[in-house]
N, C-alpha and C positions, 0 to 999 in steps of 0.2 A: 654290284657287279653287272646284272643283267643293264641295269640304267644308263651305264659306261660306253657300251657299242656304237660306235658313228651310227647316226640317222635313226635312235631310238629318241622319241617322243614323251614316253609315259609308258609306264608298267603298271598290268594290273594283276592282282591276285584272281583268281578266278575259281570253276569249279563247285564243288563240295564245302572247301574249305571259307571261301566267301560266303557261302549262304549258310553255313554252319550248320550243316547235315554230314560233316564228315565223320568218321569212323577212326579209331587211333590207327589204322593201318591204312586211309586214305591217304593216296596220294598228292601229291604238292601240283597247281598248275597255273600256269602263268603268262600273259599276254604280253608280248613285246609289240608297242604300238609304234611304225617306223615311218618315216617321211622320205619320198626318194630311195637315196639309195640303201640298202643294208648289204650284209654280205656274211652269211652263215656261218663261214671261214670263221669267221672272228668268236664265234661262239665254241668252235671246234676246237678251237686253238686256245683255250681257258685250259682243255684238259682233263673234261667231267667226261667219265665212261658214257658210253652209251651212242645213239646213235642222231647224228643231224641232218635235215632232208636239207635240199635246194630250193628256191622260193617257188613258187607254184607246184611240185609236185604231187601237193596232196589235193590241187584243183585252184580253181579260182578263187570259190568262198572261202575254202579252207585251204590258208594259203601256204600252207607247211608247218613248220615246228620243230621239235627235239623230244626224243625222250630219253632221260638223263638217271644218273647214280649221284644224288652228290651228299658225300657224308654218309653214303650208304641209304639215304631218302631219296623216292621213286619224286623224279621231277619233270614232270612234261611246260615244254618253253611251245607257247603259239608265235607265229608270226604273224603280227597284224599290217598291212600296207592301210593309214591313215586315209588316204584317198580315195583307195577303197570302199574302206570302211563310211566314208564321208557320203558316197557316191550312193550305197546301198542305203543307206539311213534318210537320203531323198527321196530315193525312188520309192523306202517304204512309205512313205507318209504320202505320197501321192498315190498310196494304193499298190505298188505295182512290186513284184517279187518275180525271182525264178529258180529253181531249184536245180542242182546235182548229185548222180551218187556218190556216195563216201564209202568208205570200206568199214565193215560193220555197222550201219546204220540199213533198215528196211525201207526207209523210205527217201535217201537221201534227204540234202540237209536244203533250208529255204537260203535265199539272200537275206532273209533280215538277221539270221543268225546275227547278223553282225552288230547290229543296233542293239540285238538282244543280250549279246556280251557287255557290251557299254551299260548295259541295269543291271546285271547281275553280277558284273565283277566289282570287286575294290581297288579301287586305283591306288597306286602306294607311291607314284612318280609322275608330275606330271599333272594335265590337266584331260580330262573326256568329257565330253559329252552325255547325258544320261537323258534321252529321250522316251517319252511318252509311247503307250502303243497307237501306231495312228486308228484313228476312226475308217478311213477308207481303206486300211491292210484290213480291219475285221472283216468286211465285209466279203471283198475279193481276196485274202486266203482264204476265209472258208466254204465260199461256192469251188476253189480250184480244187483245192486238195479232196474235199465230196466228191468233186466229178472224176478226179484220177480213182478215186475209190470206186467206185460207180464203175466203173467203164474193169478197174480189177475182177470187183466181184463179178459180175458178167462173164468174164472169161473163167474162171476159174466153177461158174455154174455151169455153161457151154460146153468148154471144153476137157474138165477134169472129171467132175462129179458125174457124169453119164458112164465115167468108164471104171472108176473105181480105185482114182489115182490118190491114194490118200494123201501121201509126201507134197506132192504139187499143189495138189488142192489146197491141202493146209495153209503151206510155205504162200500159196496168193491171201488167201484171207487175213493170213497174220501182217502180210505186207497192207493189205485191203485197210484193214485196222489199224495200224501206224500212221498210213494218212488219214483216215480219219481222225483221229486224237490232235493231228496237227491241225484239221479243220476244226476241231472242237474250242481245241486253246486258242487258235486265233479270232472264234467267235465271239469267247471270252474278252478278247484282248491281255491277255494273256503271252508274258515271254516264254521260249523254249530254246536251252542252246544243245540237246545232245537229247538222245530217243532212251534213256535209261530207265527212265521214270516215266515215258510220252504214255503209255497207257492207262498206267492208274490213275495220273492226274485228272485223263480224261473219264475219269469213271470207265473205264472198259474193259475192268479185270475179269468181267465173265467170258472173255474169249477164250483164258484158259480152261474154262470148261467146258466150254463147246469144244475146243479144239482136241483135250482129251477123248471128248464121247466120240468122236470121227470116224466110222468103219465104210471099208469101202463100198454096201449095200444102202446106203443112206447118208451118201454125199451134197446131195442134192440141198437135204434137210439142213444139213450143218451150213449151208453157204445162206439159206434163207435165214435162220438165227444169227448168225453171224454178222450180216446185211442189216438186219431188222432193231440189231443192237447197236449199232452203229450210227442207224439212219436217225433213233429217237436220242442219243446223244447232241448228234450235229444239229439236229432242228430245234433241240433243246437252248443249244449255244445262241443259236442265231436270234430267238426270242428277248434276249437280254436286253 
């Protein structure tokens, strides 16, 4: 059905359930990879509850989607623009990304997302691409996403921790440590398409415990541990 719609390409499985981590109550998700033109309508118009955006609403990298009922199975539909996606998958291998927020993710998401789908999903329609992580993305993501870090924690040592802002404070370090994790994995060369696991993967599940111990008379302290666990992560990566 998904593979039917004018100007779809290939479908891929994607998520949880491609890499076989999912749960009996994971959800189903799914890439529509399109050339030209698509038109969401036509998705709409199948008649699966739920609700479908319009192309670019959800940003550029993330170029929309669906999320659906069908059969009573939670279904989320990506919308992939091929060209796009083609277009990102250069610019990663010559090194070069850039990043957007998304809603619920801390650190918004990179451009390579997109190359990063193309490894992690299963194609079920169609033909992709499954690119290598580049050598020159390891490098320059993880000096970028370090110094977005970097330049976090600072502010959040500056300007929160003097006063006793625990909320803020926190909410930057944990933002602090999202991009880091994203420099870490990229050091590795390492793909990432979603922040659900970005921590642990990186090794930097002790932030939940600093971030626990957090009062607001020793802020200060919590941003240098914070920082310091972070810093030997990413320099860790970059040694590889």
């Amino acid at each position: 059905m998904l593979c039917e719609h004018p100007g779809v390409e290939a479908v891929a499985l994607g998520g949880s359930r491609a890499l076989g981590t999912h749960r009996v109550d994971s959800d189903w998700d799914f890439a529509l990879y399109y050339r030209g033109e698509f038109a969401p309508q036509n998705l709409r118009e199948v008649g699966w509850p739920g609700e479908v955006s319009e192309l670019g609403s959800w940003g550029r990298i993330f170029n929309g989607g669906a999320w659906l009922r069908v059969e009573g199975i939670p279904v989320d539909v990506h919308f992939r623009d091929l060209d796009e996606v083609e277009h990102e998958t250069v610019r990663a291998q010559r090194g070069r990304f850039r990043f957007e927020p998304l809603l619920f993710h801390l650190a918004g998401i990179p451009s390579y997302l997109l190359p990063a789908e193309l490894v992690t999903g299963r194609v079920l329609r169609g033909q992709l691409l499954r690119p290598d992580f580049p050598s020159r993305l390891r490098e320059s993501a993880r000096s970028t996403w370090w110094s977005y870090a970097e330049f976090v924690f600072e502010y959040a040592r500056a300007n929160h921790a003097p006063y006793g802002r625990v909320a803020q404070c926190t909410a930057l370090l944990t933002q602090a440590a999202s991009q880091s994790a994203h420099a870490v994995l990229a050091g590795r060369g390492e793909w990432i398409t979603n922040e659900k696991r970005l921590l642990s993967r990186a090794g930097l599940e002790e932030l939940d415990v600093i971030v626990r111990r957090a009062r607001p008379d020793c802020l200060e302290e919590t941003v240098r541990a914070a920082r310091a666990l972070c810093s030997e992560a990413v320099a860790a990566a970059g040694e590889r």
